[in-house]
MILO-732098 format. One line per 4 residues: number of its first residue (from 1); their letters; for each residue x, y, z of N, C-alpha, C. Coordinates in steps of 0.001 Angstrom, whole numbers, plus 500000, padded with zeros to 6 digits. Example, Ala and Ser with C-alpha at 12.3 -4.5 7.8 and 13.67 -1.06 7.14 Angstrom:
<nodes>
1) AS) 513190,494310,507800,512300,495500,507800,513200,496700,507800 | 512850,497750,507080,513670,498940,507140,512900,500030,507870 $
</nodes>
This chain:
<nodes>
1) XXXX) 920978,203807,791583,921588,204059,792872,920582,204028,794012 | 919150,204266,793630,917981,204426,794992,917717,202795,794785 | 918338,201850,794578,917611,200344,794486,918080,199967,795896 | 917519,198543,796225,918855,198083,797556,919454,196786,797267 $
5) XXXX) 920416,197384,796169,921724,196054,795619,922559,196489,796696 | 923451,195251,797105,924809,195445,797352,925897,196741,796521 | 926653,197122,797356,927410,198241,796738,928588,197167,795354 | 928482,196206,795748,928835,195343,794727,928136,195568,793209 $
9) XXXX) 927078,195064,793136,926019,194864,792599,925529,196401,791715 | 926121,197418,792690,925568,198962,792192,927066,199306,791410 | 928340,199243,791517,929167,199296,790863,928989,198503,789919 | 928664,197116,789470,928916,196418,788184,927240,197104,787557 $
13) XXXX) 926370,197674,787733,925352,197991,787210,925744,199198,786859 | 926529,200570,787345,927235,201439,787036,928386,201236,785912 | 928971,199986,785850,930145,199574,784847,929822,199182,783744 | 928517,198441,783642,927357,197600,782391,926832,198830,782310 $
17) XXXX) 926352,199893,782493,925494,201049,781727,926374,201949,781087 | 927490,202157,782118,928650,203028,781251,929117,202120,780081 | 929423,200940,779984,929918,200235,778968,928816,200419,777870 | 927552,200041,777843,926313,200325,776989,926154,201519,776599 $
21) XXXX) 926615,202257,777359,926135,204238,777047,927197,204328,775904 | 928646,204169,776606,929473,204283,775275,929726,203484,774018 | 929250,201901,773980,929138,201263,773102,928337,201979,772069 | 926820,202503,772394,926294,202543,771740,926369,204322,770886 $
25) XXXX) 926937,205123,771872,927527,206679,771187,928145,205839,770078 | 928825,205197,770480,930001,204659,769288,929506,204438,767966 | 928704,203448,768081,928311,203331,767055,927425,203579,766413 | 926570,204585,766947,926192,205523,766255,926770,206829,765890 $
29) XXXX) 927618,207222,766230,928734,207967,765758,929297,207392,764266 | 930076,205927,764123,930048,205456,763308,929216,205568,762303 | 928004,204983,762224,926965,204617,761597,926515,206082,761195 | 926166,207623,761906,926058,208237,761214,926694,209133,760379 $
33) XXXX) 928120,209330,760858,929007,209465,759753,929281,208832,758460 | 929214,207527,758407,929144,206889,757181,928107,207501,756124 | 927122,207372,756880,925497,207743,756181,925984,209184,755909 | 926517,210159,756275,926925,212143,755635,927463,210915,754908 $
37) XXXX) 928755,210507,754651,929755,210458,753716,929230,210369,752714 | 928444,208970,752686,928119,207931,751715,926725,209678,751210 | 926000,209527,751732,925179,210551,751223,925899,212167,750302 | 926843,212289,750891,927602,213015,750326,928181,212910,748758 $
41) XXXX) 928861,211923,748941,930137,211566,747744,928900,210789,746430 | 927535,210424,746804,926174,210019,745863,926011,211815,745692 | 925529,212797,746029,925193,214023,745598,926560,214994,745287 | 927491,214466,745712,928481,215589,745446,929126,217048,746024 $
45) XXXX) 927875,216616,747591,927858,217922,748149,927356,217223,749483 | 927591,218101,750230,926402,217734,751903,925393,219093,751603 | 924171,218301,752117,923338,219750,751847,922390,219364,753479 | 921911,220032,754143,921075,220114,755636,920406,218625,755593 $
49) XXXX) 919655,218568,754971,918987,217424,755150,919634,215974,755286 | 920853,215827,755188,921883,214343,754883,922167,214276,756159 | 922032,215602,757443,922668,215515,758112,921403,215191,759285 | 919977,215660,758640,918934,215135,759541,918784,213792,759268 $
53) XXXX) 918920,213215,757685,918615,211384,757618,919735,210713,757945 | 920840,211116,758075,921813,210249,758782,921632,209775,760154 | 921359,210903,760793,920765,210763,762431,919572,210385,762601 | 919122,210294,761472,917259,209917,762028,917575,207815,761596 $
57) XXXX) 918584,207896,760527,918257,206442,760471,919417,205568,761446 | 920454,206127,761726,921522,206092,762935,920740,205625,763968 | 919878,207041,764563,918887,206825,765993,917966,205613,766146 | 917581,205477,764920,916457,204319,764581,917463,202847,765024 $
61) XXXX) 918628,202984,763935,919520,201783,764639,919923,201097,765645 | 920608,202245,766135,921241,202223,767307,920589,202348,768810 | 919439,203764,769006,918704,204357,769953,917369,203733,769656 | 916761,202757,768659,915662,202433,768700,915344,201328,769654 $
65) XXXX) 915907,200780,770475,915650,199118,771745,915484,200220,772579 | 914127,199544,773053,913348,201046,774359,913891,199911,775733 | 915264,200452,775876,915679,200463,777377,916168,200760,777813 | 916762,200671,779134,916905,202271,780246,918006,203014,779525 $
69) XXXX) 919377,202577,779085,920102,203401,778507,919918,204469,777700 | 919333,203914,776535,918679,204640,775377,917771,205277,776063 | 916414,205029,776777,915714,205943,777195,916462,207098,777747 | 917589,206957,778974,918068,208363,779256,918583,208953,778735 $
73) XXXX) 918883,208331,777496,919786,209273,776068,918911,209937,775723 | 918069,209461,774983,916786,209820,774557,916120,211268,775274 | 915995,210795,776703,915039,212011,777406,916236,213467,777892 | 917718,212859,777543,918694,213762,777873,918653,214551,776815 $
77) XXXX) 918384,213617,775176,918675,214987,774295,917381,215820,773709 | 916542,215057,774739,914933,216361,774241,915058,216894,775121 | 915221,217346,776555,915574,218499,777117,916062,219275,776424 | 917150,218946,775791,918391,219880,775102,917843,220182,773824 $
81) XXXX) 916911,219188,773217,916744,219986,772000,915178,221343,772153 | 914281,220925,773284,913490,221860,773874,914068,223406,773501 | 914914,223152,774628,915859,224406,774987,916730,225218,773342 | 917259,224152,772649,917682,224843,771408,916611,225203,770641 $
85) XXXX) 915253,224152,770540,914789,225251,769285,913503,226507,770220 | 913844,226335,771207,913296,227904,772298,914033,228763,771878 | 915247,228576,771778,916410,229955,771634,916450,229920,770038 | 916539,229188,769453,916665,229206,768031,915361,229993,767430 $
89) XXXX) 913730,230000,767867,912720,230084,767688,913042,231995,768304 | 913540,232753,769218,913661,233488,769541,914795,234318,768792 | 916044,233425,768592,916724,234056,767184,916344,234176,766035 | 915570,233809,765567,914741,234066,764041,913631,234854,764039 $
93) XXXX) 913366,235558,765210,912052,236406,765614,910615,235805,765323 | 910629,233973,766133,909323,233368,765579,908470,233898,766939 | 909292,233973,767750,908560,234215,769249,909866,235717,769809 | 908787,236441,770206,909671,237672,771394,910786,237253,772308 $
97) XXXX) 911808,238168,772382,912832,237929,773385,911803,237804,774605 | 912075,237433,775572,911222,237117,776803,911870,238835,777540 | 911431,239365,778707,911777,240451,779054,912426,240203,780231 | 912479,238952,780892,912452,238363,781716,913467,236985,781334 $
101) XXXX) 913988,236387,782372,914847,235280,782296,913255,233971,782627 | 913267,233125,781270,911968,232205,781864,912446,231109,782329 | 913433,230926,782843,914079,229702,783354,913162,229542,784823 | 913603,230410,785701,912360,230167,786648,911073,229454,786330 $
105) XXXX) 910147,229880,785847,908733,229493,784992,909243,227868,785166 | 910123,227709,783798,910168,226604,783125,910249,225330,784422 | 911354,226102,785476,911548,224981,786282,910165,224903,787475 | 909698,225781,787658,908580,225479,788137,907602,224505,787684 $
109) XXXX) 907129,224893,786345,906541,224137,785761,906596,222226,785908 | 908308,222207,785391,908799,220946,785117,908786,220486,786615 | 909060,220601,787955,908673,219911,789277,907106,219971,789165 | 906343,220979,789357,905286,220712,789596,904450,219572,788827 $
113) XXXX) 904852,219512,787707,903916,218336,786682,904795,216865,787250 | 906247,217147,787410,906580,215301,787714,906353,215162,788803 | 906402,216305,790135,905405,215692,791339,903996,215455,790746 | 903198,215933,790107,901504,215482,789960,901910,214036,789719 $
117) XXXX) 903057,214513,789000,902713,212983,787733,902791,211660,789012 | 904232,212104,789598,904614,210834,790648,903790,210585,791904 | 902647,211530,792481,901843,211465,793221,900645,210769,792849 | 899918,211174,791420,898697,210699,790845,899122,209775,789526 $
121) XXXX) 899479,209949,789208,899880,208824,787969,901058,208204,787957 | 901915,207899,788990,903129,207273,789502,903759,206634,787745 | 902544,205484,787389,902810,204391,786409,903464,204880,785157 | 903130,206236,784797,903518,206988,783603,905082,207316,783553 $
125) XXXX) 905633,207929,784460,906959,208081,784784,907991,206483,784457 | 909154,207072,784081,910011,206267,783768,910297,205408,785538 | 911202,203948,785169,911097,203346,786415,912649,203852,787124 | 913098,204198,786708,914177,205070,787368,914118,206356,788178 $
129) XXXX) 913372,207146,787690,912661,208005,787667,911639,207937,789203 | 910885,206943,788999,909631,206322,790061,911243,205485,790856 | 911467,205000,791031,912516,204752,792094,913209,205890,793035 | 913828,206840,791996,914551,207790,793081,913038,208954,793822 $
133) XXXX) 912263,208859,792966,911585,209853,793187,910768,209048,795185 | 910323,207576,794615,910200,206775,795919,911032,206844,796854 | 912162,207015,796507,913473,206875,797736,913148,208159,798899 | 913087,209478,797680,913253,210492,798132,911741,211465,799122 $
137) XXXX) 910824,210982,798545,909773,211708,798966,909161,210696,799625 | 908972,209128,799474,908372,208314,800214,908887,207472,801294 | 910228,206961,800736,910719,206237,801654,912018,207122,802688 | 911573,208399,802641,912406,209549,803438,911434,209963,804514 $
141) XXXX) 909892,209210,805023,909160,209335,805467,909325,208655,806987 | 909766,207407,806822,910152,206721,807659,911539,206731,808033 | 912251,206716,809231,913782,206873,809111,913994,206152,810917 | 915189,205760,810519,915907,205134,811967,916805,205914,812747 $
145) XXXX) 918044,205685,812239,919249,207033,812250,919962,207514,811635 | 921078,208199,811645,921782,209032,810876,922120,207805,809576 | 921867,207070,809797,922214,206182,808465,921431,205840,807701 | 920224,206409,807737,919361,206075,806730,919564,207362,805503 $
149) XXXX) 920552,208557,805833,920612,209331,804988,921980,209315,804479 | 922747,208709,805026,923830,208147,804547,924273,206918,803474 | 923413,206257,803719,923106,204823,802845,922024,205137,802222 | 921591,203685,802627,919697,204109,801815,919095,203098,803446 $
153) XXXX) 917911,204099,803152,917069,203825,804481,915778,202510,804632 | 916431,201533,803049,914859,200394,803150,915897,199622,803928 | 915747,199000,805347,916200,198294,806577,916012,197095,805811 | 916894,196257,805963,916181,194816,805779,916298,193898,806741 $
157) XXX) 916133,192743,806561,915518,191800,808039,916596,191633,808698 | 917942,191786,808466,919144,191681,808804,919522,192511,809848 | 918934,194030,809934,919157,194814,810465,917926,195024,811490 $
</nodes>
């Protein structure tokens, strides 16, 4: 959405990622259900682990082509799995209840390192990522009028 396509151009790129996002749930949904079954009805039982190699060889399938889709799948469900085995690690008494809510902390933390990152090491950051982050902190530097915050503010020769 921070690129400067036509609003044309940003809807069919919105319609091709949603189509890819759900193609590919799909069939890995598919693909790792088969793998419980089939792993199942060979042992006679489901036991924990059928349910980590189903998804680990699923992910490999399906989530293994490193591009933008999959990457934001990807970086969507390590947030989430961060966060579960924090609380999971705190339900089993591996680490102390916190006394304190550390969500603050955490989000501090997490801006301060992707500004370093996007200030001094720009290249490391994902390019989606380095786009909005450009839109927002760099190219919010320069501005015309009320429409550069309304639209997007890179002018082109047209204008």
């Amino acid at each position: 959405l921070f690129l400067s396509f036509s609003l044309r151009e940003k809807l069919k790129s919105i319609a091709q990622a949603t189509y890819a996002h759900s193609r590919n749930l799909a069939y890995f949904v598919f693909t790792y259900k088969g793998l419980l079954a089939a792993q199942s009805r060979l042992q006679g039982k489901k036991i924990p682990f059928h349910t980590f190699l189903a998804a680990c060889i699923g992910g490999w399938l399906v989530f293994g082509d490193n591009n933008p889709i999959n990457s934001q799948i990807i970086m969507y469900l390590l947030s989430r799995i961060l966060f579960g085995l924090s609380r999971l690690a705190v339900e089993k008494g591996y680490i102390p209840q916190p006394k304190q809510d550390p969500f603050p902390l955490v989000a501090a933390l997490v801006w301060g390192t992707v500004l370093w990152l996007f200030e001094y090491h720009k290249e490391t950051l994902q390019p989606s990522l380095q786009s909005s982050m450009t839109y927002l902190y760099e190219d919010s530097e320069v501005w015309h009028d009320l429409s550069d915050f309304l639209v997007y503010n890179k002018r082109t020769d047209s204008k």
